[in-house]
C-alpha positions as CSV (number, residue, x, y, z in Angstrom):
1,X,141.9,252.2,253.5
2,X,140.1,255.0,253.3
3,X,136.8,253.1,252.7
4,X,137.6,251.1,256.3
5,X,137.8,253.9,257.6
6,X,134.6,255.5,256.6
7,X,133.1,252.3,257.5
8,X,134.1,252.1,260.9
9,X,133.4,255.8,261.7
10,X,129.8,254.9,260.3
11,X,129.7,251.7,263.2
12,X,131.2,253.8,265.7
13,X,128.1,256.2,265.8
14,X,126.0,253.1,267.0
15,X,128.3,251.7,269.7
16,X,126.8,252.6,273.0
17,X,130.3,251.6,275.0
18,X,132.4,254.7,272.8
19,X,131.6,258.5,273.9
20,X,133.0,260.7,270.8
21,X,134.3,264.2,271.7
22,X,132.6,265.8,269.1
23,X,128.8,265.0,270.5
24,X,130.2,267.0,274.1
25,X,131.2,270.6,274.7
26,X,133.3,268.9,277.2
27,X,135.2,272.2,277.5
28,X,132.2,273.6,279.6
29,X,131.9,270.2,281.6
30,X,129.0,269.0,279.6
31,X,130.1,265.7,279.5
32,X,126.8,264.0,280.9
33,X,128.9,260.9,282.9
34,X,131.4,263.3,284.3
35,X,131.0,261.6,288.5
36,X,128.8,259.6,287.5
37,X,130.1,256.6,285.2
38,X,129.7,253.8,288.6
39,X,125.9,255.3,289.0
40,X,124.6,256.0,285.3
41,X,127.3,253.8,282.8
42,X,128.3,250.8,284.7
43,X,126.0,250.5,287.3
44,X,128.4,249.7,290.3
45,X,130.5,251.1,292.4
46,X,133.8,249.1,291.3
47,X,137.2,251.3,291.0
48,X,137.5,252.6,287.5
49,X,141.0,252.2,286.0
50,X,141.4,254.6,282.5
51,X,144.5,253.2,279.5
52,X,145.8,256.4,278.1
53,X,146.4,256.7,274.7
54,X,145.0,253.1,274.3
55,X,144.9,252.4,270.3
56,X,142.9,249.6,269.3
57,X,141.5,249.0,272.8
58,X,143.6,245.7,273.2
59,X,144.6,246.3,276.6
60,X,141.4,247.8,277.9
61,X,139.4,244.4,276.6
62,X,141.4,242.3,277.9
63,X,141.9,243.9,281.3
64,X,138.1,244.2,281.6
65,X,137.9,240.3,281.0
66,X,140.5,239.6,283.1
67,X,139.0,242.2,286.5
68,X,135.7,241.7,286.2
69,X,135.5,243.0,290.0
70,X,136.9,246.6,288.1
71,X,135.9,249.0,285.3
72,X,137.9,250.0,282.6
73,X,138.1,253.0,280.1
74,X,140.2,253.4,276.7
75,X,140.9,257.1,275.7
76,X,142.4,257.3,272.3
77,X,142.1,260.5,269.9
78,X,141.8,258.3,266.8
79,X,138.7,256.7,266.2
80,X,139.5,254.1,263.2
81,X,141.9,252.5,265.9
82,X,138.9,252.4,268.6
83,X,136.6,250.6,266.5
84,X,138.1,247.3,267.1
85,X,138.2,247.8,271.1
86,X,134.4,248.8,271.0
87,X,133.6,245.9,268.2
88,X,135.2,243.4,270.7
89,X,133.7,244.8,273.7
90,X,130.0,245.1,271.8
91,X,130.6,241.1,270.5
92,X,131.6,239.9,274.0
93,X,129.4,241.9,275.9
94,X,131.7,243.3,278.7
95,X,129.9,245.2,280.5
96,X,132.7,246.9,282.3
97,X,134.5,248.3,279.7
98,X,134.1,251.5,277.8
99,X,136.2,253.9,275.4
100,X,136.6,258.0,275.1
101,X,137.7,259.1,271.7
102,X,138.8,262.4,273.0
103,X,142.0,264.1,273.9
104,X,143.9,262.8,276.9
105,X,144.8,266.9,278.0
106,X,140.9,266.4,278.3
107,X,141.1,263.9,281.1
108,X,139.5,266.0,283.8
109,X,137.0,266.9,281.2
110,X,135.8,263.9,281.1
111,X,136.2,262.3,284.9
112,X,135.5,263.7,288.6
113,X,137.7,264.0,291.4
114,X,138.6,260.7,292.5
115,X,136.5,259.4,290.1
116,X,139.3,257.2,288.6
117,X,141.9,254.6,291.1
118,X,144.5,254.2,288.4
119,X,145.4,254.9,285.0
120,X,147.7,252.7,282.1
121,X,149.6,253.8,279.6
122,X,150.7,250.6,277.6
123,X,153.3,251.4,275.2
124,X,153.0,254.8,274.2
125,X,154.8,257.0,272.1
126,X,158.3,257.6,273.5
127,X,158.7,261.1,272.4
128,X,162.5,261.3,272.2
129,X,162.2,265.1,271.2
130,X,159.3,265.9,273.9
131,X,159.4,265.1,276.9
132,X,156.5,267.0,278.1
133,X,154.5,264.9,275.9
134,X,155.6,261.7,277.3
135,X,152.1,260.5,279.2
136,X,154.4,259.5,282.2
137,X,155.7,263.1,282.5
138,X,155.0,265.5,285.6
139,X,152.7,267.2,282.6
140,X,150.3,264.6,282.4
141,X,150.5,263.7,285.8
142,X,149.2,266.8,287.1
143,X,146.4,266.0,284.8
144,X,145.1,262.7,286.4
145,X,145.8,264.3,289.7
146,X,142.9,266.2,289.1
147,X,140.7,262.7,288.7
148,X,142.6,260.8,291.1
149,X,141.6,260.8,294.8
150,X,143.8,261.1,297.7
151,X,146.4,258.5,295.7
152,X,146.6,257.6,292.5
153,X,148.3,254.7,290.4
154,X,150.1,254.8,287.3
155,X,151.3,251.8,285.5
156,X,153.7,251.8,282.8
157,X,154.3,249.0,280.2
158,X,156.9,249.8,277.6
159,X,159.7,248.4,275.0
160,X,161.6,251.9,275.1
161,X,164.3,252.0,277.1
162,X,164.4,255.7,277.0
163,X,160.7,256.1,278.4
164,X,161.4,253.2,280.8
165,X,164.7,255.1,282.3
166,X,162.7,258.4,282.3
167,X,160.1,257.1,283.9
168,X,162.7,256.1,286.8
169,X,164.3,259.3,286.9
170,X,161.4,261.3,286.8
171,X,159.8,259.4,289.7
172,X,162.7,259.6,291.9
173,X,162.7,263.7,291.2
174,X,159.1,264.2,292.1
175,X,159.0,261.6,295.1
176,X,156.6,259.4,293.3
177,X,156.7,256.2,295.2
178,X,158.2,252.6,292.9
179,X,155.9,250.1,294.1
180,X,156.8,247.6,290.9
181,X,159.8,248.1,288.7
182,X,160.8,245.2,286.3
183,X,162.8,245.7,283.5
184,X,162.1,242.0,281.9
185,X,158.5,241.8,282.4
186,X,159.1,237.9,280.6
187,X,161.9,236.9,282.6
188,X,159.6,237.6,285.6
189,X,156.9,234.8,287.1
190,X,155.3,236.3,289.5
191,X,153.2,238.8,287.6
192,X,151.2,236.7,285.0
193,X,148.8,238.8,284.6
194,X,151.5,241.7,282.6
195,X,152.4,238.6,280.3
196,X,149.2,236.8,279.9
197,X,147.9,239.9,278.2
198,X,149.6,241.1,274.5
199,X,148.9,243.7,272.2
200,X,149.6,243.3,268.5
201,X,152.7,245.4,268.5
202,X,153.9,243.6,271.9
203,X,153.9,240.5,269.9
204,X,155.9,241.9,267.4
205,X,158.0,243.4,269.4
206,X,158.9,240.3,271.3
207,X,159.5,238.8,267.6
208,X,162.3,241.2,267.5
209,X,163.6,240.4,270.5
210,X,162.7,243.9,272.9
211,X,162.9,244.1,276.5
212,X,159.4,244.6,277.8
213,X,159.4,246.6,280.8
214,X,157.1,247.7,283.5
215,X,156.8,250.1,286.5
216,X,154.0,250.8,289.1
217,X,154.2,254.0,290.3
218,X,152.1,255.6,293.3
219,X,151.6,259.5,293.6
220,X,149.9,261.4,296.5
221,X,147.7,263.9,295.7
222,X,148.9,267.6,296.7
223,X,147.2,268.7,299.5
């Protein structure tokens, strides 16, 4: 395992789609596409939707295959999980997709003002014992306000039913506006496009027999 892993770090450094935190001092803004990923990275002005804590990149290559008309961005702190996101964007040549390894705290580091239309965090560590660390908490929330514009979108795609609940509760508390909430995404027919994409676990998951849920949230900027 270790070997892979060595390997893969060694193919990472010639990816051009993954930006690696340690070649930025992103904490003095030095990232160089900070405001300017549509002008200097993807060469368009199509919205820009970021997948928090997005592992192997599953959901980000197939969202970016799936929306061509939109550009997508994995962040994930672990770069042995990136690889296969940035080998399968590199083999397919999707040109609209791209991946941070970097922390998510980071996010502002990394993205402009209104720079980003929406963000996904596709089943993420529940954190029973931390809610703060939950990426759907108020926490992290204030942290894509700061690259959100005037409103922001977060979508959440989960098999906990704590995280699921929270996410409910939480929104109601802070008077962030349900636009979707389904609590069997595969009892559902009307949104195709949350079950025609599946991440590894997600299958597994569904082996067991989990409840996939999901919830589209909208939250106004403070003014």
């Amino acid at each position: 395992m270790a070997k892979h892993k060595l390997q893969r770090f060694a193919e990472n450094e010639t990816f051009t789609n993954l930006f690696q935190h340690q070649n930025y001092d992103v904490r003095n803004d030095a990232f160089p596409l900070k405001g300017k990923w549509g002008q200097d990275y993807f060469h368009n002005d199509h919205p820009i939707v970021v997948e928090v804590g997005c592992g192997r990149g599953e959901y980000t290559v197939a969202m970016s295959r799936a929306f061509p008309d939109k550009n997508f961005v994995g962040m994930d702190r672990k770069g042995a999980r990136l690889w296969r996101g940035c080998k399968d964007a590199t083999l397919e040549n999707l040109t609209n997709a791209a991946f941070i390894r970097g922390q998510i705290d980071d996010i502002d580091r990394y993205f402009a003002p209104g720079e980003v239309s929406e963000i996904w965090v596709t089943f993420p560590d529940p954190q029973p014992k931390k809610a703060r660390r939950r990426l759907v908490s108020p926490n992290f929330v204030e942290r894509y306000r700061h690259v959100w514009g005037d409103k922001g979108v977060l979508h959440l795609k989960t098999d906990s039913r704590l995280l699921y609940e929270y996410l409910l509760e939480t929104a109601a508390e802070e008077n962030w506006r349900i636009t979707d909430n389904i609590e069997d995404v595969y009892a559902q027919t009307n949104y195709p496009f949350l079950t025609g994409i599946q991440t590894f676990y997600e299958k597994k998951w569904l082996e067991e027999g989990s409840l996939i849920s999901y919830i589209r949230i909208e939250v106004a900027n403070r003014n």
